[in-house]
DRENDO-1510 file (C-alpha; in Angstrom, 1 decimal, always signed):
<recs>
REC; n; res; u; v; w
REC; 1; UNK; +13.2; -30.0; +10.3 .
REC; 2; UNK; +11.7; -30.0; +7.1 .
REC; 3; UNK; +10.8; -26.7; +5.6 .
REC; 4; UNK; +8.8; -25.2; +2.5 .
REC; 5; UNK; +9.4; -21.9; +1.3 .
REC; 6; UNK; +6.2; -20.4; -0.5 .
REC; 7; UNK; +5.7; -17.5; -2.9 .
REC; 8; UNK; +2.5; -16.6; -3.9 .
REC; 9; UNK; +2.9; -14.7; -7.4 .
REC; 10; UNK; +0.5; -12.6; -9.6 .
REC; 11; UNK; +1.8; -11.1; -12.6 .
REC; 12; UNK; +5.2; -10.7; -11.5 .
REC; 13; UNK; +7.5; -10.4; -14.5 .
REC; 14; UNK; +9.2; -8.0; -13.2 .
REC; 15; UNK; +10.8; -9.2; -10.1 .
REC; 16; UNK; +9.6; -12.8; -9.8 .
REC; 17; UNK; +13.7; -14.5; -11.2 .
REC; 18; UNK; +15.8; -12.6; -8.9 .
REC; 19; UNK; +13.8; -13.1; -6.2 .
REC; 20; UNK; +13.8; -16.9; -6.8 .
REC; 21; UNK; +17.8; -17.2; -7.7 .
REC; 22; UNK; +18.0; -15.2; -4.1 .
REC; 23; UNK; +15.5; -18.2; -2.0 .
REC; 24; UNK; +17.2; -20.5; -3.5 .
REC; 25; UNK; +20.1; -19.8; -2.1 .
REC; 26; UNK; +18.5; -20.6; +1.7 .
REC; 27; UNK; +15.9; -23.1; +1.0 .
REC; 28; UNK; +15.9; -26.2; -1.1 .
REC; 29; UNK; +12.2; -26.9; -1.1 .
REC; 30; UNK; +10.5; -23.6; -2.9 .
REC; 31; UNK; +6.6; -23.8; -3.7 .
REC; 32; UNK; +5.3; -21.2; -6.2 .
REC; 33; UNK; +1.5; -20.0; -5.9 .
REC; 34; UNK; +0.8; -19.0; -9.7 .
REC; 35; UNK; -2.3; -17.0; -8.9 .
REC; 36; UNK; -3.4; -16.7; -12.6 .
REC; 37; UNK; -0.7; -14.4; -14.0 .
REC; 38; UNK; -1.6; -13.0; -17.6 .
REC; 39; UNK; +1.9; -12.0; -18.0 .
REC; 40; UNK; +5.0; -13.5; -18.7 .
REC; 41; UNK; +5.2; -14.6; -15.4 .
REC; 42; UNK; +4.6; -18.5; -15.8 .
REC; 43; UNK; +7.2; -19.2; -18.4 .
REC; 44; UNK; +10.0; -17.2; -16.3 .
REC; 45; UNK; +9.0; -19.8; -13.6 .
REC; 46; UNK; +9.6; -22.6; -16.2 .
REC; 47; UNK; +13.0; -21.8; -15.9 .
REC; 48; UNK; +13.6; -22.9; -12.1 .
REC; 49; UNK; +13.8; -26.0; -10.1 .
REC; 50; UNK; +10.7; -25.3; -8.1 .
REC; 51; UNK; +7.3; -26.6; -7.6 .
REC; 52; UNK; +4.1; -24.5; -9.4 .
REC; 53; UNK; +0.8; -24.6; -8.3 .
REC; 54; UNK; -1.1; -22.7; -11.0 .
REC; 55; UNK; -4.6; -21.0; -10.5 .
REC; 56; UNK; -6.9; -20.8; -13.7 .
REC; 57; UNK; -7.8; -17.2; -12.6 .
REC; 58; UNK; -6.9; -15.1; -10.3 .
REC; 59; UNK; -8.5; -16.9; -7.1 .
REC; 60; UNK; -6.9; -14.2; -4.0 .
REC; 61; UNK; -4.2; -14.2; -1.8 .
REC; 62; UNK; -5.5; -15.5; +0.5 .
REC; 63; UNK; -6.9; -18.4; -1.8 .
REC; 64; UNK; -3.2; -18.7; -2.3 .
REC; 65; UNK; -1.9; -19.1; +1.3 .
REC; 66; UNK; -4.4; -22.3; +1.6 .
REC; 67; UNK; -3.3; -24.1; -1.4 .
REC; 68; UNK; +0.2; -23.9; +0.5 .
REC; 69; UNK; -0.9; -24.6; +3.7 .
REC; 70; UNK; -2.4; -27.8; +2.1 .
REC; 71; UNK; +0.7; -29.1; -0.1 .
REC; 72; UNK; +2.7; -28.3; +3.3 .
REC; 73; UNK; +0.4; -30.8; +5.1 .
REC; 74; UNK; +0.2; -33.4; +2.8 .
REC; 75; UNK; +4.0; -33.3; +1.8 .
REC; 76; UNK; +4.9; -33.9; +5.2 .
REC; 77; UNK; +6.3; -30.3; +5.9 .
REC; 78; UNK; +7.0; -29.2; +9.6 .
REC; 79; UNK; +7.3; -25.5; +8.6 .
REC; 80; UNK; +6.5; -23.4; +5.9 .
REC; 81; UNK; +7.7; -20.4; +5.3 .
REC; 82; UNK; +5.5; -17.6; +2.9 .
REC; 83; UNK; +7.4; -14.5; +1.7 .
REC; 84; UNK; +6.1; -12.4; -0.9 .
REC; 85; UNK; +7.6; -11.8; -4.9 .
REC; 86; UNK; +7.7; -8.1; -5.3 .
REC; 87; UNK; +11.4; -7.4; -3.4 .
REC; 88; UNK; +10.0; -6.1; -0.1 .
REC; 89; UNK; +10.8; -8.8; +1.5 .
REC; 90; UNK; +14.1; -9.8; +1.9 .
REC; 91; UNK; +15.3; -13.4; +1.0 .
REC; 92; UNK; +18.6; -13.2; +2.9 .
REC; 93; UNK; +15.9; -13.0; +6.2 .
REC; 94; UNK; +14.5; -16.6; +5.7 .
REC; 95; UNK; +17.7; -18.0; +8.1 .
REC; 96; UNK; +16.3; -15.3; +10.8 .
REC; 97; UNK; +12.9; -17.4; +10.4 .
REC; 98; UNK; +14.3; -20.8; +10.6 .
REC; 99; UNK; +16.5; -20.3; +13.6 .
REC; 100; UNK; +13.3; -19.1; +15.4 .
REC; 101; UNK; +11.6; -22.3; +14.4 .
REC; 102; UNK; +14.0; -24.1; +15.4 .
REC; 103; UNK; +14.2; -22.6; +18.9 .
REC; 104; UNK; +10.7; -24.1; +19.0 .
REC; 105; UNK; +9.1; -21.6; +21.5 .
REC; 106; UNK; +6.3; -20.7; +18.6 .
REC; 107; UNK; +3.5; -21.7; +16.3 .
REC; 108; UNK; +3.4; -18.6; +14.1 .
REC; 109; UNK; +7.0; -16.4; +13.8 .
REC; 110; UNK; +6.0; -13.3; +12.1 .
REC; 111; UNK; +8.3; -10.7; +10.7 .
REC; 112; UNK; +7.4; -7.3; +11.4 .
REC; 113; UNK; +8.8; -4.0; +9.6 .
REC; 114; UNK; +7.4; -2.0; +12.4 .
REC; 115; UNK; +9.8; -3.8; +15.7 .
REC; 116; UNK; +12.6; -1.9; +15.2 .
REC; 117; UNK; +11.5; +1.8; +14.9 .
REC; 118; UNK; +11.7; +3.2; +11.7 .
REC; 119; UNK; +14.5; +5.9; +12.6 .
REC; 120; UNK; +17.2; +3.1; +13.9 .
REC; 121; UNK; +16.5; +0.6; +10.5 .
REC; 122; UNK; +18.0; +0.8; +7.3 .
REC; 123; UNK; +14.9; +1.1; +5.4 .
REC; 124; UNK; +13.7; +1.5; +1.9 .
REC; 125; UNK; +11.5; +3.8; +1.3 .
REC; 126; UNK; +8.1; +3.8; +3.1 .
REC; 127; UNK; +4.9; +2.8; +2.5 .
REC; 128; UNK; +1.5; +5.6; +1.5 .
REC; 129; UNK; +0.9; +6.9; +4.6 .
REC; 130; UNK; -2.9; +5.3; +4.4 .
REC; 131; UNK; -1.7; +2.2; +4.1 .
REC; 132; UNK; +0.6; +2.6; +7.4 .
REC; 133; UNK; -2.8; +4.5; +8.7 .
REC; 134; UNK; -4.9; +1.1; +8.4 .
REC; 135; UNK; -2.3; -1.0; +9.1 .
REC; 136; UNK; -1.9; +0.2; +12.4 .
REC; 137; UNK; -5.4; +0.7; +13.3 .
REC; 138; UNK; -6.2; -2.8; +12.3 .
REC; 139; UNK; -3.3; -4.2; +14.5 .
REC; 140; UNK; -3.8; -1.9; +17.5 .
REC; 141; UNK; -7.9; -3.5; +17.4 .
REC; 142; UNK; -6.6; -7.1; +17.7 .
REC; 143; UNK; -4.2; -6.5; +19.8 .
REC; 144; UNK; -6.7; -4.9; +22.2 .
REC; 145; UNK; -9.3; -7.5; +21.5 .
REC; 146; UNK; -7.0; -11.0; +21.2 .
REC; 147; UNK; -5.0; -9.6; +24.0 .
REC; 148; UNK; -1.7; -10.0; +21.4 .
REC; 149; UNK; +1.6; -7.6; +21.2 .
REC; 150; UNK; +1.9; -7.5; +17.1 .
REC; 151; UNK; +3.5; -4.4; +15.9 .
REC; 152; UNK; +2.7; -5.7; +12.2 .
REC; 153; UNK; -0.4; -7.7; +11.7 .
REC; 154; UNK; -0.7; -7.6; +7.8 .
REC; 155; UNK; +3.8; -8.7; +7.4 .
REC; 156; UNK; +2.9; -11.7; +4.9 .
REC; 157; UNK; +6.8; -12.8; +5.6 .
REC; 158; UNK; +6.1; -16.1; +7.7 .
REC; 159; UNK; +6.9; -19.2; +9.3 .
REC; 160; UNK; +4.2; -21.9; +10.7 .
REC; 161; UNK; +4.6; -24.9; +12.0 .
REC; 162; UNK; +2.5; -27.1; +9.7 .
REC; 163; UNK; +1.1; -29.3; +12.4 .
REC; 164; UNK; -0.6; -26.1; +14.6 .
REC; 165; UNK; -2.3; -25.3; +11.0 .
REC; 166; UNK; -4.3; -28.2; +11.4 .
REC; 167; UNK; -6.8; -27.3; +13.9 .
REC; 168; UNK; -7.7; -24.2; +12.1 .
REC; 169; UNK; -10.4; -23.9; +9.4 .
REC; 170; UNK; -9.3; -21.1; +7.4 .
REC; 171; UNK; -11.5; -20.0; +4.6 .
REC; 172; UNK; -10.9; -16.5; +3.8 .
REC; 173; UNK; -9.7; -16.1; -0.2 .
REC; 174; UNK; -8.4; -12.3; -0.1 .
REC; 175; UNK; -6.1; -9.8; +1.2 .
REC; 176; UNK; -8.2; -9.5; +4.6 .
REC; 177; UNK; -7.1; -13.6; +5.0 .
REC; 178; UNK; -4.8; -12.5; +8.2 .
REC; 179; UNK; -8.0; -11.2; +10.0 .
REC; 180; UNK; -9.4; -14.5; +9.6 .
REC; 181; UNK; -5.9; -15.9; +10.6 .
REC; 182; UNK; -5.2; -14.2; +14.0 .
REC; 183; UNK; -8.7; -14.8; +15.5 .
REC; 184; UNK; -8.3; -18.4; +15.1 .
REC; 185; UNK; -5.2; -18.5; +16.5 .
REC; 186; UNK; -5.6; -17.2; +19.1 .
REC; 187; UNK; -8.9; -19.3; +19.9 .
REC; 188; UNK; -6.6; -22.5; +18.8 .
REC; 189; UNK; -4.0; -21.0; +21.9 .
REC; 190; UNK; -0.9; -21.1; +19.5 .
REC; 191; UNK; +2.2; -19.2; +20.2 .
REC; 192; UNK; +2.8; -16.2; +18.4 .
REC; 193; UNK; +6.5; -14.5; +18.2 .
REC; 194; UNK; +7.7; -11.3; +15.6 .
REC; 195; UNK; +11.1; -10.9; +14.0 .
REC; 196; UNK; +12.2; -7.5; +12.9 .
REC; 197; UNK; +12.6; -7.7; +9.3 .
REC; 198; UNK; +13.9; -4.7; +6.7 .
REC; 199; UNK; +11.1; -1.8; +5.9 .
REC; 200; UNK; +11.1; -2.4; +2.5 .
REC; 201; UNK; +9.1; +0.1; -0.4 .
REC; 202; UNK; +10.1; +0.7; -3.4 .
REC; 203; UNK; +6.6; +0.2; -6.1 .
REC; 204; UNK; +4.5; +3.4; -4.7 .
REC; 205; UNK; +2.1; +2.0; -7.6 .
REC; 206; UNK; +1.0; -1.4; -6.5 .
REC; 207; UNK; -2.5; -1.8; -6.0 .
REC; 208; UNK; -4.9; -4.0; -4.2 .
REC; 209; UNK; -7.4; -3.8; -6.9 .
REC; 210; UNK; -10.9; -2.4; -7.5 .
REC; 211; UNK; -13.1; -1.3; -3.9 .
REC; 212; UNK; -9.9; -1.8; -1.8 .
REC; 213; UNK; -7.9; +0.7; -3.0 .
REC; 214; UNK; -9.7; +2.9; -1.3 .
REC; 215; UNK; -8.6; +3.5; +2.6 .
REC; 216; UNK; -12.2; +3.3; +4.0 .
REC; 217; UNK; -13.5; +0.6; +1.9 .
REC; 218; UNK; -10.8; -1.5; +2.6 .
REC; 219; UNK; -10.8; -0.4; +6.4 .
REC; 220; UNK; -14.2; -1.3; +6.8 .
REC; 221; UNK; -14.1; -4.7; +4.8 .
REC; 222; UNK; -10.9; -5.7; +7.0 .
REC; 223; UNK; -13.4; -5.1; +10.3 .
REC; 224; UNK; -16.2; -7.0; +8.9 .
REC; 225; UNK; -14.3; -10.1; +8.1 .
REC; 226; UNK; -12.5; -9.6; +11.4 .
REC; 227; UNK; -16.1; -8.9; +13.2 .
REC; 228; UNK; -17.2; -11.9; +11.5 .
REC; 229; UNK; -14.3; -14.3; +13.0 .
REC; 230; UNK; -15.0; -13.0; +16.6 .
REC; 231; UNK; -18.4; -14.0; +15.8 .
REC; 232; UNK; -17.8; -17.7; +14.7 .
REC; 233; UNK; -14.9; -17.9; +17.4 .
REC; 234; UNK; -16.7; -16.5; +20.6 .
REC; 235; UNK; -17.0; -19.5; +22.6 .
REC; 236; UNK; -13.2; -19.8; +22.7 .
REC; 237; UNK; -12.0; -16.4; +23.1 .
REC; 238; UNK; -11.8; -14.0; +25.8 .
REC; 239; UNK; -14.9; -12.6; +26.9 .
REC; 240; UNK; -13.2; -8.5; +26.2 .
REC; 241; UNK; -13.0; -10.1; +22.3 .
REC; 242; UNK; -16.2; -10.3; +21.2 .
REC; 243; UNK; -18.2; -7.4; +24.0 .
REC; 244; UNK; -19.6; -5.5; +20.9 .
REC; 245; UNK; -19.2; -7.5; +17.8 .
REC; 246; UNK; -22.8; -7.9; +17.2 .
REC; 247; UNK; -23.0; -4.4; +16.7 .
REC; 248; UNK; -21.1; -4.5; +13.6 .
REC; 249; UNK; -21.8; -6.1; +10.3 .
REC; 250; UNK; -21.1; -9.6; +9.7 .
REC; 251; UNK; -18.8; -10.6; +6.4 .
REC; 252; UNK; -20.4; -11.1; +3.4 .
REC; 253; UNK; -23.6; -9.1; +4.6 .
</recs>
């Protein structure tokens, strides 16, 4: 089972070597999304063994996630695995990931911070309420409407198998790429399993940038691109998934 480990990485100075000396320590094949870091970022990553794909400018995260997708595909990859570089996520998790793909009982394995309550984890820190606020909101409307059981929809800490990746066409550049994501998944009939991973918080001050930090903007963009993919999907989802999205704005209206 061949696996790729993926970072995507925007101006991550800070944090960006000791998360890499930690991956490397479970995974042999590490890809490194550069998403157009004016910091010091790119010549820290000089200093490992990895492969870099660098973005010109800042392109998205979700912009990010595709470039990955696509070196996983073409390099012959039967999983990838994408974590993100800012220390809340927790390299010592990726072998919880690969035994689960190696079960082979799922397309998508997606950690969750939300499985194990709060209360009975060891976590660190917690995130702005608002941010828990839409996060849940978000996953509680896709479960109901892609009849799923996520308790963490937005957890970019990931495994795919490569080859169910294929059928999807996946276009969506930014953060609200996992709305995009779980619609077609569910219209492509993959499997979907979560593994609790660590609540991790510990930058209060990291921003989305511009509109999106604020809870409503964000919250409403989120439902339009979401709204959007029900749209374009309807024909292969369940009938209860797309009852009212024509009363709601369509992305990029």
């Amino acid at each position: 089972m061949r696996t790729l480990v993926t970072i995507p990485v925007y101006n991550e100075q800070k944090y960006v070597a000791n998360v890499l000396e930690q991956v490397r320590e479970h995974a042999d094949n590490i890809l490194v999304i550069d998403d157009g870091s004016s910091d010091a970022t790119p010549q820290l990553l000089a200093n490992f063994p990895v492969e870099v794909i660098r973005h010109s400018t800042n392109r998205g995260y979700g912009r990010s996630l595709l470039d990955a997708f696509r070196w996983a595909a073409v390099d012959g990859f039967d999983w990838i695995i994408t974590m993100d570089c800012d220390e809340q996520h927790e390299p010592a998790s990726i072998p919880d990931f690969l035994e689960a793909a190696r079960e082979n009982r799922a397309d998508v394995v997606s950690g969750s911070r939300y499985l194990i309550p709060v209360s009975e984890q060891d976590s660190i820190g917690s995130p702005p309420p608002e941010r828990r606020a839409v996060n849940s909101v978000i996953t509680d409307e896709l479960n109901s409407r892609l009849g799923l059981t996520l308790t963490d929809a937005f957890c970019g800490f990931k495994a795919y198998r490569v080859g169910a990746l294929a059928g999807l066409t996946l276009d969506e550049s930014g953060y609200a790429f996992p709305m995009q994501f779980w619609v077609q998944a569910v219209a492509a009939g993959l499997s979907i399993a979560e593994v609790p991973i660590k609540l991790i918080y510990n930058d209060m001050t990291r921003s989305f940038g511009g509109p999106l930090d604020d809870r409503d903007v964000r919250l409403n963009h989120y439902r339009r691109v979401l709204h959007c993919e029900l749209t374009r999907c309807a024909s292969r989802l369940p009938i209860e998934a797309v009852a009212d999205v024509t009363e709601n704005a369509c992305c990029g209206s």
